[in-house]
N, C-alpha and C positions, 0 to 999 in steps of 0.2 A: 326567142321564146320568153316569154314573160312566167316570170316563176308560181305556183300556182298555191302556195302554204307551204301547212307546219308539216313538220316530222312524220306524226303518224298516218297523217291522210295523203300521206305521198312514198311512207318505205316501202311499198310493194308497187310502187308505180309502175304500169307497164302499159306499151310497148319498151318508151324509152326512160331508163332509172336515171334516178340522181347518187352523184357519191357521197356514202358518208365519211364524214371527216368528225377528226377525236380532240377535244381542244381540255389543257392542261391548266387550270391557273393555280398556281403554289401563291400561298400570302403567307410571308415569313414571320418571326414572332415581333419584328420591330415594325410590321405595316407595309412593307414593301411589300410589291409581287413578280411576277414572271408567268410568262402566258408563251404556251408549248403548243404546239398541233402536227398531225400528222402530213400538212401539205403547207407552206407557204402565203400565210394570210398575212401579208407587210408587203410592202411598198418594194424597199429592199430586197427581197426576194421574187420580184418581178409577180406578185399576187396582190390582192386585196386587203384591203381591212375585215374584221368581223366587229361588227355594233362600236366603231370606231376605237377598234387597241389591234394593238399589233402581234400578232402571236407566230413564233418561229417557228420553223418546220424541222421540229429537233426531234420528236417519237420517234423510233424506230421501230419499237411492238410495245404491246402491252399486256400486263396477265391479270385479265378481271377475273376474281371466282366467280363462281354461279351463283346466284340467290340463293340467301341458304333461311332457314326457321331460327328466330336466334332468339327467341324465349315460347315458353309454355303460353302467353298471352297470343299466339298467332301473327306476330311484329316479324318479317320477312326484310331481309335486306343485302346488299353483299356486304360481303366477312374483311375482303381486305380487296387491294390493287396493289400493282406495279407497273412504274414506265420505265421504260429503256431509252435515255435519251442520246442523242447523237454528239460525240463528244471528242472527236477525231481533234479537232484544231484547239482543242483543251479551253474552249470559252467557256463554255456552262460551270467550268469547276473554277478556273479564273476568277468569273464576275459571278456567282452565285456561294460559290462555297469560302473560298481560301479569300475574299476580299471581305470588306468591312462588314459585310451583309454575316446576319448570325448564323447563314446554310441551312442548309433543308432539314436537319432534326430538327421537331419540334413544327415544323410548318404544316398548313392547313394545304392539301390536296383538294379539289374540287373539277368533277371531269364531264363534261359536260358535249349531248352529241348534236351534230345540225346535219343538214342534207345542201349538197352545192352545184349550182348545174353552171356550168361555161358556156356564155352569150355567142351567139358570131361573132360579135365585134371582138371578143377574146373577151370583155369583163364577166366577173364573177357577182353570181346572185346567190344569196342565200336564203334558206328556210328561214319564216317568221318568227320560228322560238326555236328555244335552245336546250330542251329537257335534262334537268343536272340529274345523272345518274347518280354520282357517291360523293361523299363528301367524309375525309377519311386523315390523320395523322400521319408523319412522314418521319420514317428511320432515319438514321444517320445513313447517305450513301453509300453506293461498292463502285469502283469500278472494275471497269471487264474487258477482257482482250488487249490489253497493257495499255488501260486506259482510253479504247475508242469508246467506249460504252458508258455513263452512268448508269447503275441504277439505282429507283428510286423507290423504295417500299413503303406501305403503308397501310393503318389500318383502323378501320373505321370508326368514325369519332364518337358514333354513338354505340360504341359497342357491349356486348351486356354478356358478355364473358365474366367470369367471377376475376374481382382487381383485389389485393391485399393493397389496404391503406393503414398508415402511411405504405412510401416503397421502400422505406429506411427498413432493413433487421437490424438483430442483435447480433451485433459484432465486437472483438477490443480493438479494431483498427477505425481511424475515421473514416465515414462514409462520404462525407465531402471531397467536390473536384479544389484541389490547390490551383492558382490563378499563378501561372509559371512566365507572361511576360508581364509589361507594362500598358499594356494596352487590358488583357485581362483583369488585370487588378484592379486598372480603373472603370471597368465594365462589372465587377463583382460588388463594386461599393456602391453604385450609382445607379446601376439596371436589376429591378427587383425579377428580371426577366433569365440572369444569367446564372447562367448552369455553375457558377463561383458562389452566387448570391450565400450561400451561406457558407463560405469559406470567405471572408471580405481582409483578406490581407493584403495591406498596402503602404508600405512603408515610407513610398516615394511620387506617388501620385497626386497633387494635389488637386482636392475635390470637395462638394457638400453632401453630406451623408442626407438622401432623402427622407430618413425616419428623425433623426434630431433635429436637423439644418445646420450643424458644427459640421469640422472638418472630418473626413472621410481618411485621417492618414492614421493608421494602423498597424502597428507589428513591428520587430525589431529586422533591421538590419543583419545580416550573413556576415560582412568585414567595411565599415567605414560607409559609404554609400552605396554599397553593393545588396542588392534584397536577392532574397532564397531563390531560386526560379526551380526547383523541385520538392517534395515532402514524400517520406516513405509513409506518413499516416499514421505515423505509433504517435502515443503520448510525450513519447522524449521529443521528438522532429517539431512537435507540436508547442510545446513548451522553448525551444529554444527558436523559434520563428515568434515569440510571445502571443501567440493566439490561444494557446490554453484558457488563462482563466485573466493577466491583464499583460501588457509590455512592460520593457524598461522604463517608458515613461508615464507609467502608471495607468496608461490607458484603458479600458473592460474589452476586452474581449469575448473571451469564454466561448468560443467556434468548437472546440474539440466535440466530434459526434460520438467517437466509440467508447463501448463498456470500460468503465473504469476499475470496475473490480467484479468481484464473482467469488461466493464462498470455496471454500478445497473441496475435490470431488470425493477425496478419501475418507471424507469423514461426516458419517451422518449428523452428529452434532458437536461442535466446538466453539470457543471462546473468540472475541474478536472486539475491538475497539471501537465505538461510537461514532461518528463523524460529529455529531453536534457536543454529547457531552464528555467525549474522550475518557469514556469508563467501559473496563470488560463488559461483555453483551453477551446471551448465549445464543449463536447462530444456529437453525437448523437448517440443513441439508436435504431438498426434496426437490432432488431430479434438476437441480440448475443445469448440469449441460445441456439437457435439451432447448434450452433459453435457445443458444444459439441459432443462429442464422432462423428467426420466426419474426416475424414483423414486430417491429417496435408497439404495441397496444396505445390506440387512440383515448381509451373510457375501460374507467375499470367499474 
């Protein structure tokens, strides 16, 4: 049977239907990808190619919402997705997650449907186009059922749900991820991509810092050649890892993200020392705690 088109002029074909098949491609935040489907389109898998790439038959189900209305201009779209991928012989978390590759937070989802009819000869034919349903952000994974299952959430990239910018609040602990091995830290200094990027300590990684083009080595020492590989995120933890404000060796830092100080709650107005000209001041007191945890303001 020679296949006869696209999607639409064939989903209700009858007498006899075509199946549809769900194809996955994640494109991770370093340019890699990975291509998922519901059936077997590789070689290896005793199937086809689709539009020449190879895509594994790792879905297991999927949870599209329904179209939903996602602003007063009339803009319709789906809200979010998830895949359930097949994950029994621990590959997809292997070579996708825990390897060099940066893992599916932060990666671009893209799900896209075809229609597939099985020739006599046993090959596979496919619909002429490929209609992309969603194009959407991806969680940080779960697994499920003591790890046969990934899953993978996410949610749509053009979403117009209300966002507080920055995602920083105000907090007195740092808001920055600390870079706890060797491989992070050299990922923090050198990838403006990396969830460390602005925590950039690195005591022992030798690198070029892509904003100066100098060295990329940073921060003090734990005991001798040993660097920190945890931070509780106070100002003290902070200062004795030298990323406060410079190192031992005189280097700038200055990474620390959290509130440094905060007038007393006790007291509506009180006295207080300058930072610049180191002379009593008189502070007043209007409602600072509620500062807390409210986004850091972009424009005043």
């Amino acid at each position: 049977m020679s296949w006869p088109g696209t999607v639409v002029t064939n989903k209700d074909a009858s007498p006899q239907g075509y199946a549809p098949l769900l194809l996955a491609t994640l494109t991770f935040v370093d340019g890699s990808t990975a291509h998922f489907s519901t059936n077997p389109l590789n070689v290896a898998e005793g199937g086809y190619q689709y539009g020449g790439v190879d895509y594994l038959a790792r879905i297991d189900s999927q949870d599209i919402q329904a179209l939903q209305a996602r602003s007063a201009d009339g803009i319709d779209r789906i809200p979010s997705a998830t895949i359930h991928l097949m994950n029994s012989d621990q590959f997809i978390w292997s070579n996708y997650e825990k390897s060099t590759t940066p893992g599916f937070k932060g990666a671009i989802l893209s799900l896209a449907i075809i229609l597939m009819n099985i020739e006599l000869d046993g090959s596979f034919t496919y619909s002429t186009d490929a209609p992309q349903l969603y194009t959407g952000i991806c969680s940080a994974p779960i697994l499920e059922n003591g790890g046969q299952i990934m899953t993978v959430s996410s949610t749509a990239a053009r979403n117009m749900a209300k966002v507080m910018l920055p995602p920083v609040i105000n907090q007195s602990r740092c808001p920055w991820i600390f870079p706890s091995t060797g491989a992070l830290r050299l990922d923090a200094v050198t990838n403006r991509s990396s969830q460390s990027w602005e925590c950039p300590y690195n005591p022992d990684q030798t690198c070029t810092d892509p904003i100066t083009g100098g060295s990329g080595i940073r921060g003090d020492f734990q005991s001798g050649s040993t660097p920190f590989t945890s931070c509780n995120y106070t100002k003290a933890d902070c200062i004795a890892r030298g990323m406060y404000s410079k190192d031992s060796s005189n280097r700038k830092t200055g990474a620390f993200g959290g509130e440094q100080w905060m007038p007393p709650s006790n007291l509506r107005e009180s006295q207080s020392k300058s930072y610049i000209q180191g002379k009593n001041v008189t502070v007043f007191q209007e409602g600072s705690q509620n500062v807390w945890n409210t986004p850091v303001p972009m424009l005043y």
